[in-house]
C-alpha positions as CSV (number, residue, x, y, z in Angstrom):
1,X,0.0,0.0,0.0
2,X,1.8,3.4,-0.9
3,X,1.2,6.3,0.9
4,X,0.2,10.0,-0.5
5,X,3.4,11.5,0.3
6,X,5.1,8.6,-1.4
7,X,3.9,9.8,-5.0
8,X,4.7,13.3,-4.1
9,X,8.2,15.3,-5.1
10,X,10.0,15.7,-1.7
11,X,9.0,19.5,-1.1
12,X,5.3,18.6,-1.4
13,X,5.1,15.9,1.0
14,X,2.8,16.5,3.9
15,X,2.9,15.0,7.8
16,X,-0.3,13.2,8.6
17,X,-2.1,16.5,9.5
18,X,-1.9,17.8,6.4
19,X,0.6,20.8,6.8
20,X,3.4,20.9,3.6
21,X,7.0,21.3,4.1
22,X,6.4,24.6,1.6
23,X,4.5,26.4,3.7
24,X,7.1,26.5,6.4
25,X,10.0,29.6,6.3
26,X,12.5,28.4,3.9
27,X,15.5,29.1,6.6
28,X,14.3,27.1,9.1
29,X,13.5,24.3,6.9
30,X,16.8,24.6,5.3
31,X,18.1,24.5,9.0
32,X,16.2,21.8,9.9
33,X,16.9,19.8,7.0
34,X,21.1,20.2,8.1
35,X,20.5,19.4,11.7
36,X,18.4,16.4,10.5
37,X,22.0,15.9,8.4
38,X,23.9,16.2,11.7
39,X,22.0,14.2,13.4
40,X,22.2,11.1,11.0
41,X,26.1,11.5,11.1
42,X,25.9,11.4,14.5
43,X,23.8,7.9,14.5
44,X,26.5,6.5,11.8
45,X,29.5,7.2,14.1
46,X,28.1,6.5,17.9
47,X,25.3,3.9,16.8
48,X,22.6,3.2,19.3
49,X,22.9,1.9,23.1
50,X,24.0,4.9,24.8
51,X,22.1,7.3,27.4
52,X,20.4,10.4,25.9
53,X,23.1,12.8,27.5
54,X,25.9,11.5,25.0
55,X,23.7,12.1,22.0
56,X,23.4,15.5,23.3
57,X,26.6,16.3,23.9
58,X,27.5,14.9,20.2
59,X,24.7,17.0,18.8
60,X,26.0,20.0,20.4
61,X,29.9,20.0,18.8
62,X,27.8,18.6,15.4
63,X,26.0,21.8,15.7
64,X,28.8,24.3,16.6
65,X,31.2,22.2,13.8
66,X,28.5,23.4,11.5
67,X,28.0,27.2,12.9
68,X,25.0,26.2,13.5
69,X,23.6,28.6,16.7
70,X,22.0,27.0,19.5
71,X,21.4,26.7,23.1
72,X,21.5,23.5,24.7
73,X,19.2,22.6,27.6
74,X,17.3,26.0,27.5
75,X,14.6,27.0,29.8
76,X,11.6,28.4,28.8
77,X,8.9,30.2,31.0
78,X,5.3,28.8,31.0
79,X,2.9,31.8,31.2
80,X,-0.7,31.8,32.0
81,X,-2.5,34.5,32.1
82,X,0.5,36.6,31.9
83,X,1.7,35.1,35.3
84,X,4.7,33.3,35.3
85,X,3.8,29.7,36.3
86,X,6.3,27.6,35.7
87,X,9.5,26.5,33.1
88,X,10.3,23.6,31.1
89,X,13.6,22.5,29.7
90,X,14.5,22.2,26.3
91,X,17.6,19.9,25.1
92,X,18.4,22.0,22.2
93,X,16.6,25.3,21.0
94,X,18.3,26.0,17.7
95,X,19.3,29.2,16.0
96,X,15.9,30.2,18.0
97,X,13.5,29.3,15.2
98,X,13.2,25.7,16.8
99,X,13.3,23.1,19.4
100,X,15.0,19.7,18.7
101,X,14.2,17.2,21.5
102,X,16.9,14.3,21.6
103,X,16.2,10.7,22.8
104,X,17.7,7.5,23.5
105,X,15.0,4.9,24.4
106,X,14.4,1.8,22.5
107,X,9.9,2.4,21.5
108,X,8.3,4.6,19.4
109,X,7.7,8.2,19.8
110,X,4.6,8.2,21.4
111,X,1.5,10.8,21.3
112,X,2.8,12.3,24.7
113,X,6.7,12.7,23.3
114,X,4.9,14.8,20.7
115,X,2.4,16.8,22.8
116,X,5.4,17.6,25.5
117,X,7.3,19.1,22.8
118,X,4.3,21.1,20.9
119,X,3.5,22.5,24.5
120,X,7.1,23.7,24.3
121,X,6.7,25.0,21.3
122,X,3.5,26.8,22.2
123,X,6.2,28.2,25.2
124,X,8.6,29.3,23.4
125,X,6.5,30.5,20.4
126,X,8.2,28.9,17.6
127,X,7.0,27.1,14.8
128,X,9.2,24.0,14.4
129,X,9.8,21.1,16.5
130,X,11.9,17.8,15.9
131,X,12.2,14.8,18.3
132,X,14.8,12.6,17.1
133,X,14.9,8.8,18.9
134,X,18.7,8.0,18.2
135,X,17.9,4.2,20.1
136,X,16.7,2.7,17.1
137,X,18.8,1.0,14.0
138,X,18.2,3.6,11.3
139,X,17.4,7.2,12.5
140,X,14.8,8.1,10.0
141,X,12.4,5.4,12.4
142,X,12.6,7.2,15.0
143,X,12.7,11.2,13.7
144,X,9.1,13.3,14.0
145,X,8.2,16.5,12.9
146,X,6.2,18.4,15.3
147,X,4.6,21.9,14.8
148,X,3.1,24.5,16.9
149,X,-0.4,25.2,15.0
150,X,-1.0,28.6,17.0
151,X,2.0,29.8,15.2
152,X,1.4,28.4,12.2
153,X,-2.0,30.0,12.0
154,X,-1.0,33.0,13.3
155,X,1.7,33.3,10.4
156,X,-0.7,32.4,8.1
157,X,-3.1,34.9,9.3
158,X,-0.4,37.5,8.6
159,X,0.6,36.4,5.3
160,X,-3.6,36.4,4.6
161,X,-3.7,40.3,6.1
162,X,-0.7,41.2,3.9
163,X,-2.3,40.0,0.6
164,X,-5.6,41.3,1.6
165,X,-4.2,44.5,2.0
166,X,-2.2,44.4,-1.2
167,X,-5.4,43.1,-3.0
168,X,-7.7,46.2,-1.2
169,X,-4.4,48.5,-2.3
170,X,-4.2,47.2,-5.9
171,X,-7.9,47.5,-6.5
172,X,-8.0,51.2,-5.0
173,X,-5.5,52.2,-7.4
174,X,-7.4,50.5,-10.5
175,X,-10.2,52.5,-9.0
176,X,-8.9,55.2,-9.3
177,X,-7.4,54.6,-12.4
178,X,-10.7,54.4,-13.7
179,X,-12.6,57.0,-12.2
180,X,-10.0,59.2,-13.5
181,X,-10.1,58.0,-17.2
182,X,-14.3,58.0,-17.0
183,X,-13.8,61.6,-15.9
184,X,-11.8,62.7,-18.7
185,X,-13.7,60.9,-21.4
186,X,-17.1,63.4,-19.8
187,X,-15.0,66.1,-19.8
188,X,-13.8,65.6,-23.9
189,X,-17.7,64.9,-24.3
190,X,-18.4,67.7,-22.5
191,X,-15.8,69.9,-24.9
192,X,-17.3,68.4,-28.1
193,X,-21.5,69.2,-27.2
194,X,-20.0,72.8,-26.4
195,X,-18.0,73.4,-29.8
C-alpha cells in the first residue's frame, strides 16, 4: 500500500495532518533539514545503546562544527495569564526558530513525546519542533516532525492580512485609475457638445 506523500516530489510531501514542508520559512526548513543531516552522522558514528546525554553532547559540537547557533538545555517560561507559572527544559533550541528534543529509548515516539514538545513550542513561540529517537537501527524510524499550530495559523493569518491589504491596495488604485479615465472621457464629451 503506498502512501500519499510517497507519490509526491519531496517539497510537497505533507505529515499526517496535512501541513506541507512549503509552507514552512524556507530558513528554518533549510536548518532543519542540516540538523536532521547532523544528526544522522551522529547515529552512523556513535550507533545506538548509549544514554540520551551522550547524543546531546555529540549534537551540540555537530552543531557548533557546522556554525549552527543553539542553546543547549534551555529554559523556557510557561505563562498563563501573563503570570509566570512555571519553566520547562529544552535539550536543544536552535538558532531560536526551533526546538530539537533528543532521545535515546528503544519504543516509538509516542502521542505524549509529541504533545510535551508542541506545548514547548506553544512556550517558546516557535513554529518547528523535531524529536529525534537515536535508540533505534536507522534514524529516519525514529525522527518526527512536530509543529506548533497557534504559530502556524498566526503566520498564516499575517501572510492572509498582507495579501488582503495588497489586494484592497491594488484594487484602489485600479479605482482610481478608472474613475480618472471616466472623468476625462465626460470632460472631452463635454468639450465636443459645447463646440
Amino acid at each position: 500500500m503506498y502512501d500519499d506523500n510517497d507519490r509526491k516530489p519531496r517539497g510537497q510531501r505533507t505529515n499526517r495532518r496535512g501541513t506541507p514542508l512549503s509552507e514552512l520559512d524556507p530558513e528554518l526548513t533549510a536548518i532543519s533539514h542540516k540538523v536532521i543531516g547532523l544528526a544522522t552522522e551522529v547515529h552512523m558514528a556513535i550507533g545506538p545503546g548509549y544514554e540520551v546525554e551522550v547524543y546531546q553532547e555529540a549534537m551540540s559540537i555537530a552543531l557548533e562544527d557546522a556554525d549552527i547557533a543553539y542553546k543547549s538545555n534551555h529554559e523556557i517560561e510557561i505563562e498563563f495569564d501573563g503570570h509566570k507559572v512555571g519553566t520547562t527544559r529544552a535539550d536543544l533550541l536552535i538558532d531560536d526558530q526551533f526546538i530539537l528534543d533528543v532521545m535515546a529509548e528503544p519504543r516509538e515516539i509516542s502521542g505524549y513525546d509529541r504533545t510535551r514538545l508542541r506545548a514547548q513550542l506553544r512556550a517558546a513561540d516557535v513554529v518547528l519542533g523535531l524529536v529525534i529517537n537515536f535508540a533505534g537501527r536507522r534514524l529516519k524510524d525514529g525522527l518526527v516532525r512536530v509543529l506548533n499550530p497557534d504559530k502556524l495559523n498566526a503566520q498564516r493569518d499575517e501572510q492572509t492580512d498582507e495579501h488582503s491589504d495588497e489586494h484592497t491596495d491594488e484594487h484602489t488604485e485600479e479605482h482610481a485609475e478608472t474613475h480618472v479615465e471616466e472623468t476625462s472621457d465626460a470632460g472631452e464629451h463635454a468639450s465636443e457638445g459645447e463646440a
